[in-house]
Every structure is written in structure tokens, then in C-alpha cells.
C-alpha positions in Angstrom: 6.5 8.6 35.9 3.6 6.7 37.5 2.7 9.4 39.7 -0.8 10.2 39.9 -2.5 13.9 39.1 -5.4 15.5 40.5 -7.0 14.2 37.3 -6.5 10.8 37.9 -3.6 10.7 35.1 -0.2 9.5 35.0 2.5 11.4 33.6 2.6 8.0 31.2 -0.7 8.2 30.9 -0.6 12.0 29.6 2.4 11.1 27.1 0.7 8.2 25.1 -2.8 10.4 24.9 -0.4 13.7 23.3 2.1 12.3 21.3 2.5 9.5 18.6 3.9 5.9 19.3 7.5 6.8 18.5 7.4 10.5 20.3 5.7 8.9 23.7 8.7 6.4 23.2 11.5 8.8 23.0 9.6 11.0 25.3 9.3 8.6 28.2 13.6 7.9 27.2 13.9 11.9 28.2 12.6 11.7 31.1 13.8 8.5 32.4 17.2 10.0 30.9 17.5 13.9 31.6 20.1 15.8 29.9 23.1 17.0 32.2 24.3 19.5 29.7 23.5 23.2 29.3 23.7 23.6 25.7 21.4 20.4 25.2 19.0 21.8 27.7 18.6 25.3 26.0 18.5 23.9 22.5 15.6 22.4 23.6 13.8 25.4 25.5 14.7 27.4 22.4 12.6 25.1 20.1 9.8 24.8 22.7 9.9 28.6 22.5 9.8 28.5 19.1 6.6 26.5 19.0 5.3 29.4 21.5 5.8 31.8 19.4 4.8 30.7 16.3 1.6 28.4 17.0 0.6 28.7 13.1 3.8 26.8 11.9 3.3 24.2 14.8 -0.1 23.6 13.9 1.1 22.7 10.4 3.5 20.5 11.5 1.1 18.9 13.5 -1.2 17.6 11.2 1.2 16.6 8.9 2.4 14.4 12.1 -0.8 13.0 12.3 -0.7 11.7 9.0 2.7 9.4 10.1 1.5 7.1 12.7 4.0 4.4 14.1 6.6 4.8 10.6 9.2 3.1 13.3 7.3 -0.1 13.9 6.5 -0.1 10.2 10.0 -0.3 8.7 11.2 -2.8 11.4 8.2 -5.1 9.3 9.9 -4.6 6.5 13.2 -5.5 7.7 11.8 -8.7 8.6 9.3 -9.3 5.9 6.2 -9.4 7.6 4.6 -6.1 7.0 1.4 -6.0 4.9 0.0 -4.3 1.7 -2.5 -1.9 4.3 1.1 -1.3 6.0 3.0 -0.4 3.0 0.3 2.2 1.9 0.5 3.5 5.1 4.2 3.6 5.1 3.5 5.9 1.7 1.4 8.2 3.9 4.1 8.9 5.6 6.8 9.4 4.0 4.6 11.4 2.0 4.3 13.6 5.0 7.5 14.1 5.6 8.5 16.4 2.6 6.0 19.1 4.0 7.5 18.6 7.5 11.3 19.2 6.0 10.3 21.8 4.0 8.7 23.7 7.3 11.7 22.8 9.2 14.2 23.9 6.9 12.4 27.6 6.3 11.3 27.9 10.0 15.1 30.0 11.0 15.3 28.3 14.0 18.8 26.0 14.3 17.6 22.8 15.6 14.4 22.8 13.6 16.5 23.7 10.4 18.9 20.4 11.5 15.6 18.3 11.8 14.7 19.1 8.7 18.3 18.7 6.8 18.4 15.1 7.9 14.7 14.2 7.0 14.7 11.9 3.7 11.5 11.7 1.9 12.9 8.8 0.2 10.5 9.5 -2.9 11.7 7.3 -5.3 10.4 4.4 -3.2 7.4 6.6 -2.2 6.3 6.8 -5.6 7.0 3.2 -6.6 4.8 2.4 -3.8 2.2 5.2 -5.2 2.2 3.4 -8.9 2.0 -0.2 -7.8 0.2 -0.7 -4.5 -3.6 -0.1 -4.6 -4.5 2.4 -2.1 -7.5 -0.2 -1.0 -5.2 -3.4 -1.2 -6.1 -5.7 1.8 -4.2 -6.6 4.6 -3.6 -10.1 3.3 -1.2 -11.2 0.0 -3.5 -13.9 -1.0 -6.6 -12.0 -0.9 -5.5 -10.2 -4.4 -6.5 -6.5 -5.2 -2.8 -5.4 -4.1 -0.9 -4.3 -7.5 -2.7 -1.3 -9.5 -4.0 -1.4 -13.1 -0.7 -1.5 -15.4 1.7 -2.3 -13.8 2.2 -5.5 -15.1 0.8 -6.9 -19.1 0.4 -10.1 -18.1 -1.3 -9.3 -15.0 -4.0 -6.9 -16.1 -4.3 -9.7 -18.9 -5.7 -12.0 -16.7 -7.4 -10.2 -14.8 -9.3 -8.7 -18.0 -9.9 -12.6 -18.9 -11.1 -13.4 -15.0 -13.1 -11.1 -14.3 -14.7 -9.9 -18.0 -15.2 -13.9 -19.3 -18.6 -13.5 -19.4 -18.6 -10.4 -21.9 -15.8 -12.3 -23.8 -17.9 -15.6 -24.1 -20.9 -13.5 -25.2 -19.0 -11.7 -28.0 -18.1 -15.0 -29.4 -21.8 -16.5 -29.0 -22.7 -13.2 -31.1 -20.1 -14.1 -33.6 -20.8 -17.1 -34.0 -24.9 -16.5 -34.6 -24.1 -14.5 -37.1 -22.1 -16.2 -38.9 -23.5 -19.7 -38.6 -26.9 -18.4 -39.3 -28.0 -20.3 -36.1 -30.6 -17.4 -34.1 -30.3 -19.6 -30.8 -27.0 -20.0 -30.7 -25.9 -20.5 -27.1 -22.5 -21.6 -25.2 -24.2 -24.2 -24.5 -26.5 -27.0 -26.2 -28.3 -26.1 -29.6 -30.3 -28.3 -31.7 -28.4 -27.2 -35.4 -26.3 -30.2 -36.1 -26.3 -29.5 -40.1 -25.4 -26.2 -39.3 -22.2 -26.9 -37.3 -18.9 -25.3 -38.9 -16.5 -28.2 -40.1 -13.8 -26.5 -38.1 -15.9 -26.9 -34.8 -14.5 -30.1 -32.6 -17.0 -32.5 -31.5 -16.4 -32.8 -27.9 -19.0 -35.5 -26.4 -22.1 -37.1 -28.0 -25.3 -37.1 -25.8 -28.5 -38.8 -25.9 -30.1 -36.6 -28.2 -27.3 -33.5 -29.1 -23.6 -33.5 -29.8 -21.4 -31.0 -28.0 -18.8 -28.9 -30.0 -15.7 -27.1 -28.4 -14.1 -24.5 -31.1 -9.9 -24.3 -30.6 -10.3 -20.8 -29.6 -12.6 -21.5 -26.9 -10.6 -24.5 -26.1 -7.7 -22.0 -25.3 -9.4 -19.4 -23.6 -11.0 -22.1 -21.3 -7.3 -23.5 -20.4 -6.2 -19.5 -19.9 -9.3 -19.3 -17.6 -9.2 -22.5 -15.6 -5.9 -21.3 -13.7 -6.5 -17.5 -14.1 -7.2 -16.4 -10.6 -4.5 -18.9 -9.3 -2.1 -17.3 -11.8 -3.1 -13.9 -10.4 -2.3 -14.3 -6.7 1.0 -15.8 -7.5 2.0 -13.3 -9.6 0.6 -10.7 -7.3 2.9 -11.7 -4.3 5.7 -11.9 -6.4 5.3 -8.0 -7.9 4.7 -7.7 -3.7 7.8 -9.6 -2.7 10.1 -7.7 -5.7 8.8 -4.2 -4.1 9.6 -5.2 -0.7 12.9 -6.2 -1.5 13.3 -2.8 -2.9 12.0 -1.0 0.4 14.5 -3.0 2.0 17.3 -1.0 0.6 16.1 2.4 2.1 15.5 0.7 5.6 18.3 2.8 7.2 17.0 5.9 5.4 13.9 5.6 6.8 14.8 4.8 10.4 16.8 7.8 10.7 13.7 9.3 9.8 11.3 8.0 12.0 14.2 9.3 14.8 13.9 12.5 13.2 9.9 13.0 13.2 9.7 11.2 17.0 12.4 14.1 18.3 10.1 16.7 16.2 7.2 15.3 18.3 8.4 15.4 21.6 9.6 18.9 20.6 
């Protein structure tokens, strides 16, 4: 295996530059562990020849590969809860490219590629979950936030509306309140319009020369706002955690695949 070309190249060397991490894995298995059996052996050829023959189909197949990257490593992450947001979108990718690949497979005529691509599992109902909820963007870290997409939870995009639009929120009241105080310099801030001041506004300190007023709404949108982006990041990892859990369930699924698409590769 280590052997040396004229190149410079090891047959190891050659195998990790051609084929993805899980083929060059199973590939290096092959040759470390040679078949013995005829049948096996010509199976094999056939689909080689098949690929020979018909370099349009394995083109296709091809860059639908390249689209699946290391889909083994991936789902052992998941198995032991350590695989990331950037991971689980990637794990989409693939599985997304593996309903092209079974469809090929299955319509190629050729035996061994047909039995590839009978066994191959798209597993789309977890694909698409993953599709609705994950942002394609999200980071690689939990706490970093931007993970879960636009509505998939009320309470989520709730918050985030009253995080990230406060500003626009607090100016629409300041406008409100102008006009119907009558006071033109109205700010969220200090203003010099004591006899003006609504009864229903609560004094909130007195200072040397101005009184400060809180109003109840604004007194519960600053306690919703205080502990918004906290609230966001917990309930972020939790929709996370909840999908994960989910993904666990099609772990063996997925495996099987990932054996599927590395003996397609070495193919």
C-alpha cells in the first residue's frame, strides 16, 4: 500500500486524493482484504465496466457524490451528541443527494447498481425537518444563536422581533405619545412638560431639575427585553436538542447509507 510510483505517490496517497473519506476507507479495507470468490470478483468488474461504458451516468453520480462529504463521521456525531448546526446542514446536503443517486442506481439496468440503489434511504422526513428549522447559515456554535429559521417557533420569532426591532418599537410609542400628549419634543428620555404628563404615567425617580416617568406598557416591554436574547439562546438549543433527538432515531438508516454511497464510490 505504501509502495512508491514513478510519481512520487503512494497507492494511499492516490486513494485519499480520488475518493471521499468513507470510499478511501472502504477502499483501503479492499485491498488490505481481497475477495477470494469469483462471483464477488465479477460483480465488481461488471460495475467497473458499467462505469466504462456509460461515462455520462457516472459523471452524474459523481457530482452528486461530491455533494456528500464524510455522511459516516457525521452521524456517528449525532449518535453521541456532539455534532453541530454547520454539521447538521451539511448532513441535509447529503441526504439530499442521495435521492438523485438511488434514482440513477435503480434505472441504470445493471444488478449491483440497481441493489445499491434499493437499499439507499433518503430519509426525507428528517431531511426536510432539518430543511424547515435549521438556518442554512447557522454557526458552528449552539450559543452563538441564528440556528432555528423564521417560524418555526411563536414565541421565538417573538423575541427576536422584540430584540432586535426595539428601537422601531420604542419610536412608535414616542410617536404616540407626542401626539397625543401634545408634547412636540417628546423623547424616551427627559422632557421638560411636567403639566403635561398623563395621570396614568408612573413617576419613576425625581431629579434635580426633571421628574422621570415610566408608563406600565413600557415597564413590560423593558422586563420582556431585559432577558430577551438570554431567552433566545435557551430556547434555541432546546428546538436544537428536540431535532437532534429526532435524528437520533434514523441513525441506523443513515449508516446503512453512508455504507451504501462509500461501496458506490469505490465502485
Amino acid at each position: 500500500l505504501n509502495t512508491m510510483n514513478e510519481g512520487g505517490k503512494s497507492l494511499l496517497d492516490v486513494i485519499d486524493r480520488t475518493t471521499s473519506p468513507m470510499g478511501a476507507r472502504m477502499l483501503k479495507r479492499w485491498i488490505v482484504f481481497p475477495l477470494k470468490d469469483i462471483r464477488p470478483i465479477n460483480e465488481r468488474l461488471d460495475v467497473v465496466e458499467y462505469f466504462f461504458k456509460e461515462p455520462e451516468i457516472k459523471e452524474e453520480i459523481d457530482q452528486q457524490l461530491s455533494l456528500i462529504g464524510d455522511m459516516e463521521r457525521l452521524i456517528s456525531k449525532v449518535a453521541v451528541g456532539r455534532i453541530s448546526p454547520r454539521e447538521v446542514v451539511q448532513l441535509k446536503v447529503a441526504l439530499s443527494a442521495i435521492e438523485p443517486i438511488r434514482d440513477i442506481c435503480i434505472r441504470s439496468g445493471e444488478p449491483v447498481l440497481q441493489s445499491i440503489g434499493e437499499q439507499l434511504n433518503p430519509c426525507s422526513l428528517i431531511r426536510d425537518r432539518i430543511e424547515k428549522e435549521i438556518n442554512p447559515d447557522a454557526p458552528t456554535l449552539v450559543n452563538r444563536g441564528g440556528i432555528i429559521c423564521k417560524g418555526v417557533n411563536t414565541e421565538l420569532d417573538e423575541l427576536r422581533e422584540m430584540s432586535y426591532s426595539g428601537k422601531d418599537y420604542l419610536l412608535h410609542i414616542q410617536q404616540r405619545e407626542i401626539e397625543r400628549t401634545g408634547i412636540p419634543s417628546l423623547k424616551i428620555s427627559f422632557n421638560k412638560h411636567k403639566d403635561k404628563v398623563p395621570e396614568e404615567w408612573i413617576r419613576k425617580q425625581t431629579l434635580v431639575n426633571a421628574e422621570r416617568y415610566i408608563t406600565q406598557e413600557l415597564k413590560e416591554y423593558e422586563e420582556k427585553i431585559l432577558g430577551a436574547e438570554e431567552k433566545i439562546i435557551t430556547l434555541e438549543t432546546r428546538l436544537f436538542n428536540e431535532l437532534i433527538l429526532a435524528l437520533n432515531e434514523y441513525i441506523p438508516a443513515i449508516q446503512h447509507d453512508a455504507t451504501q454511497i462509500a461501496r458506490l464510490d469505490c465502485l
